[in-house]
C-alpha atoms as one frame of an Amber mdcrd trajectory, in Angstrom:
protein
   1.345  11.750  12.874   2.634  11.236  16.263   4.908   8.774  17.607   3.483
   8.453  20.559   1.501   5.012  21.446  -1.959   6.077  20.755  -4.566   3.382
  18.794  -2.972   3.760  15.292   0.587   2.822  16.904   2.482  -0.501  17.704
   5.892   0.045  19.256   5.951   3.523  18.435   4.938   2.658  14.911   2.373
   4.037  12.883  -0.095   1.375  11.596  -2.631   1.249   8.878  -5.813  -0.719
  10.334  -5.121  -4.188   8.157  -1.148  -4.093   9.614  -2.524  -3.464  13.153
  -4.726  -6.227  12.962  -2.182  -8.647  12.398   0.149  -7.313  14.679  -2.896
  -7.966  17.626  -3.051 -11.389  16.426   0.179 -12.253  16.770   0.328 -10.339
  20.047  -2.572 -12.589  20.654  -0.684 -15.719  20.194   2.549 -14.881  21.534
   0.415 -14.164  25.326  -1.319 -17.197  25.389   1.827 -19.224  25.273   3.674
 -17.813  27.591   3.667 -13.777  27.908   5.028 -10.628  26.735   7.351  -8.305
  28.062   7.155  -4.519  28.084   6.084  -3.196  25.068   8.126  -0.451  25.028
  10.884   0.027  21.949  14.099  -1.820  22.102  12.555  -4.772  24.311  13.096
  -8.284  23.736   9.895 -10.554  23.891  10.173 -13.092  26.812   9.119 -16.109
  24.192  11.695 -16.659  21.153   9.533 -14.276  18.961  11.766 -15.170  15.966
  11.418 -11.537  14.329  13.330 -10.440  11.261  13.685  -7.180   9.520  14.410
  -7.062   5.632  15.141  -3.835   4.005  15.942  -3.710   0.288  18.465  -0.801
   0.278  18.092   1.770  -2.706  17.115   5.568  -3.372  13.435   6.871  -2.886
  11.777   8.315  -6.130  14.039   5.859  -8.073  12.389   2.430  -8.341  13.160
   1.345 -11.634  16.949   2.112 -11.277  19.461  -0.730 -10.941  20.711   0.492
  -7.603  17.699  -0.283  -6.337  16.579  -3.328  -7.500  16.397  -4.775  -3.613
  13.513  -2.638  -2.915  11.784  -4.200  -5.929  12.704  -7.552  -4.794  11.588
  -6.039  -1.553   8.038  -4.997  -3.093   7.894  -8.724  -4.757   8.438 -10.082
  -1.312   5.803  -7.788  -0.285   3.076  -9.219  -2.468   4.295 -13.195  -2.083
   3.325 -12.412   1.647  -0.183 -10.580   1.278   1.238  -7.000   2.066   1.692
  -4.646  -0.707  -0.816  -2.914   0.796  -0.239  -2.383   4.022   3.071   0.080
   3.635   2.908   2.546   6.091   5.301   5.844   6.581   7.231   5.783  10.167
   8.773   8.886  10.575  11.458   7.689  13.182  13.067   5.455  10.697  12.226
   7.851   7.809  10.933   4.689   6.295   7.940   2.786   4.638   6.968  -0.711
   7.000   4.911  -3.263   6.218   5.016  -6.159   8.969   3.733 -10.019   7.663
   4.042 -13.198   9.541   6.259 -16.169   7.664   5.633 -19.223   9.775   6.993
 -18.872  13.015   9.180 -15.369  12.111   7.410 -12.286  12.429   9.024  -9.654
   9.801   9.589  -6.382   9.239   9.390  -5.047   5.587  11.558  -2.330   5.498
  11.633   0.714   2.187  14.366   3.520   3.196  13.386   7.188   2.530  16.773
   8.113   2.776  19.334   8.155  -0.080  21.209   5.095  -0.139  24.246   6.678
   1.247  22.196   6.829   4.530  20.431   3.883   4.398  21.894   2.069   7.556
  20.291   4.992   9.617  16.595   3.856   8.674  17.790   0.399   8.733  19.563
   0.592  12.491  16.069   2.576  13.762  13.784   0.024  12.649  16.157  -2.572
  14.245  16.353  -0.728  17.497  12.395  -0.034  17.518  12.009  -4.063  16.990
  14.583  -5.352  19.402  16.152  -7.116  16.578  20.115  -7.639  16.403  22.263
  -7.261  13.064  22.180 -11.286  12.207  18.706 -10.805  12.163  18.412  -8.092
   9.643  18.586  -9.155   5.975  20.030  -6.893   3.379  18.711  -6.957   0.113
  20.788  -4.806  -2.595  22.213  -4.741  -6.039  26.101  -5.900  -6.815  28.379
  -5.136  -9.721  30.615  -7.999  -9.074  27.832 -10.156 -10.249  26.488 -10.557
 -13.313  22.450  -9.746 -14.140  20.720 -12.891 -13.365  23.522 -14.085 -10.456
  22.680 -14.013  -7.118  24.339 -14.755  -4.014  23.003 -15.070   0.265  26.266
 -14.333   1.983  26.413 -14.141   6.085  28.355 -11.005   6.941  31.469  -9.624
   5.674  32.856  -6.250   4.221  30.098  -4.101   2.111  32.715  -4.826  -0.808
  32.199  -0.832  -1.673  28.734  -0.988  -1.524  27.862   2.754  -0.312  24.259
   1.313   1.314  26.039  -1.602   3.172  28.733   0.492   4.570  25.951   2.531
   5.825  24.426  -0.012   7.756  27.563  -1.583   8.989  28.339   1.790  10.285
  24.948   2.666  11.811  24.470  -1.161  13.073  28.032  -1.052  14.344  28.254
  -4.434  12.921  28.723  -6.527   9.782  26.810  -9.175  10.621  23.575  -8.951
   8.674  22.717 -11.422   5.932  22.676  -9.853   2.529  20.590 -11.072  -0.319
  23.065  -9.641  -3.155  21.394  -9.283  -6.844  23.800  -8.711  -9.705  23.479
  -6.169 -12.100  26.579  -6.348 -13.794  29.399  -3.474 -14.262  30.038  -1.133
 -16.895  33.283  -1.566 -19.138  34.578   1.900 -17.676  34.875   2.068 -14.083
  34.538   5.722 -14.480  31.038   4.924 -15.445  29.669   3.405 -12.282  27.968
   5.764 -10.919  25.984   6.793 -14.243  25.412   3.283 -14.542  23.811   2.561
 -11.201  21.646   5.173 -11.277  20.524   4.005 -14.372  17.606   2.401 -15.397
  17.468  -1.199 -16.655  17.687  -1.760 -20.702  14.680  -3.129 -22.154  16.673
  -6.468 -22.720  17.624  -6.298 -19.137  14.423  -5.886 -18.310  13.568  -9.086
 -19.964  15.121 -10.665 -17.467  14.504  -9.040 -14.310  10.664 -10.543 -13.624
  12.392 -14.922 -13.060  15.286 -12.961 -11.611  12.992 -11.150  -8.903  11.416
 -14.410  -8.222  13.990 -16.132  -7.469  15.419 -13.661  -5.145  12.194 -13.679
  -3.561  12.290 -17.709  -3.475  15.898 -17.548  -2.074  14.979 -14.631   0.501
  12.376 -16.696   1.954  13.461 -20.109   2.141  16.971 -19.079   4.277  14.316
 -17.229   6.323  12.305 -19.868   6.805  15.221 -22.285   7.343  16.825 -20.040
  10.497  13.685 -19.622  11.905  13.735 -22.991  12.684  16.501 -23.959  13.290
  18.769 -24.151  16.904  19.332 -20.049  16.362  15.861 -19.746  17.135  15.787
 -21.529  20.325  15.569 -19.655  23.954
């Protein structure tokens, strides 16, 4: 696929036809208030457009592991919003996109295909290719220091020796991003970690990952909704 700007392409991404139409609409919307600028990467809509990316950090080819349980709150998210269909490849970010409207914030759904180790670089792409600043990319990713069923929405900070985070805080050259942290406990061995991580969920922990998902999901999108309109949003 190319990356150039042909029919299939918005911002140098690569649509399917059902994420293209909504991205016309909102295009749509956006010029009959009061204009657009440039369309070209990087460039900041003259309106407040309100965008947001969300990427649920984790390893490709490992979906049911517990190190990446914020791409399946990701994919929940995904289907709350009507697009668990529309994921499409973009090679420049090495990543699957899907793009949904939430109110008045357009966002950016946002599956790595790197290892979670280089996360941040799909994560800082997409950012860059949607003119969207760290505070207004959520983080969505799995934490030891919690236990399974705990959840936390923290503003910024340290990535607390999460590999993924420090990879976006590196490639973002910030640590400003919200982070949507999901606890999956910690092994009695800290030698053990890493086994454990990559691990799948036990069938009792798997039990209780469908409310836990949901509420992640409910959690994600109500502080969403909530900046959106609120005086961050403003001009």
């Amino acid at each position: 696929m190319t990356q150039g700007g042909g029919a299939g392409a918005v911002n140098g991404v690569n649509m399917s036809p059902s994420g293209l139409l909504r991205v016309e609409r909102w295009l749509s919307r956006a010029m009959s208030r009061r204009g657009l600028e440039s369309g070209c990467p990087g460039k900041r809509w003259l309106f407040p457009w309100c965008g947001r990316q969300v990427a649920g950090l984790g390893n490709p080819g490992l979906p049911g592991t517990r190190h990446s349980v914020g791409m399946a709150v990701l994919g929940q998210l995904a289907r709350r919003l009507g697009v668990a269909d529309s994921w499409t490849r973009d090679r420049r970010c090495v990543a699957d996109l899907a793009l949904a409207p939430l109110g008045d914030a357009q966002l950016v759904l946002l599956r790595p295909r790197r290892l979670m180790n280089a996360n941040g670089l799909s994560v800082a792409q997409a950012a860059k290719l949607f003119g969207l600043t760290a505070e207004e990319v959520y983080l969505v990713h799995d934490e030891l220091d919690k236990p399974l069923g705990k959840l936390s929405l923290k503003l910024g900070g340290s990535a607390r020796g999460h590999n993924g985070v420090r990879s976006c805080i590196s490639c973002l050259n910030s640590s400003a991003m919200p982070r949507l942290r999901v606890g999956i406990g910690r092994p009695t061995h800290p030698s053990a970690v890493q086994d454990y991580v990559l691990g799948c969920f036990s069938p009792e922990e798997q039990e209780l990952l469908p409310p836990l998902i949901d509420r992640a999901t409910d959690l994600l999108l109500e502080h969403i909704r909530a900046r959106s309109q609120g005086p961050s949003s403003g001009p």
